[in-house]
N, C-alpha and C positions, 0 to 999 in steps of 0.2 A: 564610536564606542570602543571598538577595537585600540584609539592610539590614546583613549583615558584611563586605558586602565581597567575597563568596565567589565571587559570580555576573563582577563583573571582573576580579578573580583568575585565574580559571578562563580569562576570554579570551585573557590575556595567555598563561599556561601553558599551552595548548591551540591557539592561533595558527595553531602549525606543522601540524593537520591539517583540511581545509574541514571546516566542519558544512554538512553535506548531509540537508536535511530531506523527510522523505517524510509527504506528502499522502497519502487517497484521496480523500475529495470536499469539495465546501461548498454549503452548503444555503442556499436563502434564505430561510430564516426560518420557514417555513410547516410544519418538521416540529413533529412532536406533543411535548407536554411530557416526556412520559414515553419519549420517542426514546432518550435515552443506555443508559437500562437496557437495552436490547436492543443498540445498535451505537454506536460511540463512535468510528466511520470519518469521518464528515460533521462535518467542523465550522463554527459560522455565519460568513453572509457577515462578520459582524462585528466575529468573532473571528480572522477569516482577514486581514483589513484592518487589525488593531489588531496582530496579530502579522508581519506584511510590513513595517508601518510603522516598528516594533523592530528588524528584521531590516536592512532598511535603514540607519537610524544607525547601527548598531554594526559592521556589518558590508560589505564589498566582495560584493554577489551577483552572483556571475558565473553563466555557464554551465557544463554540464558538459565542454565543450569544456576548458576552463579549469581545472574544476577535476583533470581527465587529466591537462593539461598541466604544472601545478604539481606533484602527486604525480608527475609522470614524470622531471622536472627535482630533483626537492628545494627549487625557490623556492619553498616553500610559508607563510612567516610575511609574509602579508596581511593575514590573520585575511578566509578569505574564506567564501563561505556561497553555496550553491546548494539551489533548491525542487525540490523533483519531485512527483511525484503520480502514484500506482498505476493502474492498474484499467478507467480508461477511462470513467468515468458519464459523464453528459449533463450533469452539472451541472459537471463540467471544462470544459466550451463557454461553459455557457449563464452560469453564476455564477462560478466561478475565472477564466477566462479575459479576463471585461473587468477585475476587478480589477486582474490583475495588468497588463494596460494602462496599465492609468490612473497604475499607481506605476511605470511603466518599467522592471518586471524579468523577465526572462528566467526559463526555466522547460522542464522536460521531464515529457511526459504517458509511461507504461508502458503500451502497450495490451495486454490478451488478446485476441487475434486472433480467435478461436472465439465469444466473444461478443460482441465488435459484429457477426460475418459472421450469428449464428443470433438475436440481439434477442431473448437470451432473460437473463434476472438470474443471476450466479453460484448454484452448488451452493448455497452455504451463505447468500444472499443470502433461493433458494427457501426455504430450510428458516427460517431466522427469519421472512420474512412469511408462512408457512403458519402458523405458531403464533402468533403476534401480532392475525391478524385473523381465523383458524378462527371458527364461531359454535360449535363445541364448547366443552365446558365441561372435559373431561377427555378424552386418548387412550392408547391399549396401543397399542406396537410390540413386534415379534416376530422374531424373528432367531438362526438358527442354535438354534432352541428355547427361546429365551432372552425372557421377555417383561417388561417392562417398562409401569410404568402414569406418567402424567403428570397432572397438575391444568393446566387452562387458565382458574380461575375468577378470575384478578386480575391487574393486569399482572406481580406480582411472582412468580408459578408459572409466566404465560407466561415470562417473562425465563429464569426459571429454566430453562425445559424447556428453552428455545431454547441455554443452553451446554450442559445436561444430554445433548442429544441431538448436537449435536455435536464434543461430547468422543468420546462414543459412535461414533460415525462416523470419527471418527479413529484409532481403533485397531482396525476392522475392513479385512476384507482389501478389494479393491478391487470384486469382484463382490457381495460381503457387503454394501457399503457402500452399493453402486448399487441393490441388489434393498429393502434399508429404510429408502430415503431415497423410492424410488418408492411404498412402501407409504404414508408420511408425507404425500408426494404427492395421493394416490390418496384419502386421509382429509379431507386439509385443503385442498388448492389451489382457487384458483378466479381464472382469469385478471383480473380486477376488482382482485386485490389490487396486483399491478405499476400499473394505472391510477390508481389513488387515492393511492400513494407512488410517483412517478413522481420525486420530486426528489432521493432516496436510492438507488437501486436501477435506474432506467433505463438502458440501455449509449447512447452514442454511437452516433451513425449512420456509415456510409463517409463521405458529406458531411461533417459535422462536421470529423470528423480530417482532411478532406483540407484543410478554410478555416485550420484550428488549425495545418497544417502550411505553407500557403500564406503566413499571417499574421505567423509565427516561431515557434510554436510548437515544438521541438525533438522529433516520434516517436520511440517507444524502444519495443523488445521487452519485452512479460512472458510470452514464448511463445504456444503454440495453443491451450491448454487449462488453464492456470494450476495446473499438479501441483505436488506436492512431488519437487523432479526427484531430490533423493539417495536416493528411494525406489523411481525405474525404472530399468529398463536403458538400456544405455549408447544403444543403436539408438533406444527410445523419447528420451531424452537428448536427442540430435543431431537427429529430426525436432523438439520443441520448440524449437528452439535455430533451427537451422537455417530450419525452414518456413516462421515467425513472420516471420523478418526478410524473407525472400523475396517471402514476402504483401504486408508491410507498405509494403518498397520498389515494390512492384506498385502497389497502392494511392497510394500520395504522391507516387510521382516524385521520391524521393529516397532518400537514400542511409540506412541506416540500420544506426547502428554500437553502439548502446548497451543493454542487457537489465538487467532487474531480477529479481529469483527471485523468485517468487512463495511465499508465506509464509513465506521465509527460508531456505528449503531448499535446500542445495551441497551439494558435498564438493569434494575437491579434482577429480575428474573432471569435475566441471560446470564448472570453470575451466580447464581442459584445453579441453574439446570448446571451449567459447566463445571461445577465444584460438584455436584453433584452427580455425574457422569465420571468423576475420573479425571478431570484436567487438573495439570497443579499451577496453571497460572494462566489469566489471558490478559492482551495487548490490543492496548485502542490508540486513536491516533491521535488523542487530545494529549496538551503537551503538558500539562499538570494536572497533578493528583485532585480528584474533587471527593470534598467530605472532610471528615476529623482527623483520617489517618489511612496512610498507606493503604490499599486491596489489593491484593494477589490476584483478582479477577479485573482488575482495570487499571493495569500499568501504563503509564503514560508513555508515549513514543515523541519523539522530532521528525517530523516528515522534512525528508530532504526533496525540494524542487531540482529541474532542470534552467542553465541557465542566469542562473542568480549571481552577482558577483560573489567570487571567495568570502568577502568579509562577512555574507549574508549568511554561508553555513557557519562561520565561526560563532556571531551572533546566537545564531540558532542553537546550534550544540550545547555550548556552556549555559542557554538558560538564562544570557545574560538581558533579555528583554525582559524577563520577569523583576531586575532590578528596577526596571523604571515600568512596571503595571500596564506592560503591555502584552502580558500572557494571563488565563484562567488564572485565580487564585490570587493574583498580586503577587507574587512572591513568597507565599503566607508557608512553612514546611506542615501546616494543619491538615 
């Protein structure tokens, strides 16, 4: 795509909407070989650096102050491009953050409130290094009578279990979910394993986010507990919405106006309550606009994988797969 031509094409024809890319972490180097098979969140300092450095030439990276302002106006063909990064690890501090120093660009971190306050690894964070570094060879989960067996004797049965199980987990009810995740827990944890991957998996401390917000760093909501919000009630809704920002402002001593939905989950309700509270834009990780026309409550993002060959983010970036209808939308600017 890249040597047709397709990938500046695409820039040109696609100008008019920022590519807004979404991070979760970057690693220094030190994860194990066999890392991607399990999480393809983290990607290397070097791949982070090689891709800023692209991102740069080709493109105006502003913030997202900027890039509001331009969707809000319609002056949108700059061809501009803004980073963000989800989640909140440590290595947004300790590794993205002097990068992106050093190349002078601007940047907005997503926090989940609930896990820097408790320092404890996302749900599904647990559940992959449970299985990853178990010394079990094989386990049965059980649920709602329902038992299921696992193999843990390679990494590639671990890999496996670790989607196997939380595919599984995704379509149980939310008590369901809780009570055989604990069971999973209760088999395989052992607090050593957060200490030994400390560079994937560790959350930011309050310090941290407060130097990152001191510094320029831009904080932005991913709520208090990082839900699939089109799946609670509206009162559940509005305390994520609402609480997250409150905290967060509490914390930084500043003002904070911008949310990200964690695993991509809205509806139009979640843009209601969020316009509605105060927020002046939020960011999902679907990669084209859906509906008639731009919304300030459901900015489309590029998830960057770990991993992937170069040509994969450059593809990515520009958008240039929506020329050939293989993004949301067809390539449609509706």
């Amino acid at each position: 795509m890249r040597a047709t031509g397709l990938t500046l094409l695409a820039r040109h024809r696609y100008d008019w909407m920022p590519a807004v890319l979404a991070y979760h972490g970057v690693h220094d180097g030190s994860l194990a070989d066999d890392h991607t098979l399990f999480n393809t969140k983290h990607v290397s300092f070097r791949e982070f650096q090689r891709q800023l450095r692209w991102l740069k030439r080709h493109y105006h990276v502003v913030s997202l102050a900027e890039v509001e302002s331009a969707l809000r106006t319609g002056e949108t063909r700059r061809r501009l491009a803004a980073i963000t990064i989800d989640d909140g690890y440590e290595n947004n501090f300790t590794v993205a953050w002097p990068i992106l120093k050093e190349l002078g660009l601007p940047a907005t971190v997503f926090v989940t409130v609930n896990v820097i306050e408790n320092q404890q690894p996302y749900d599904h964070d647990r559940v992959e290094l449970a299985l990853r570094c178990t010394d079990r060879s094989a386990v049965e989960l059980t649920s709602n009578g329902e038992t299921r067996a696992f193999e843990l004797n390679s990494s590639s049965t671990r890999s496996n279990a670790v989607y196997a199980i939380k595919a599984w987990l995704s379509k149980l009810p939310g008590d369901r979910a809780v009570a055989l995740r604990d069971q999973l827990m209760a088999r395989c944890w052992d607090d050593n394993f957060l200490r030994q991957h400390r560079v994937a998996y560790q959350p930011m401390s309050w310090q941290q986010v407060r130097q990152l917000a001191d510094e320029g760093m831009e904080i932005a909501s991913h709520t208090l507990s990082h839900p699939h919000l089109a799946r609670i009630g509206d009162g559940d809704v509005l305390r994520e919405l609402r609480d997250s920002r409150r905290i967060l402002e509490g914390r930084i001593a500043r003002p904070v106006t911008r949310i990200s939905y964690p695993h991509g989950s809205f509806d139009q309700r979640t843009e209601r309550i969020a316009a509605e509270i105060g927020y002046t834009s939020a960011f999902t990780s679907r990669p084209w606009f859906s509906g008639t026309s731009p919304s300030l409550y459901a900015i489309p993002r590029v998830s960057v994988s770990a991993g992937a060959p170069f040509g994969v983010f450059v593809v990515s970036a520009t958008r240039a797969l929506q020329m050939v209808g293989r993004g949301p939308g067809g390539g449609s600017e509706s």
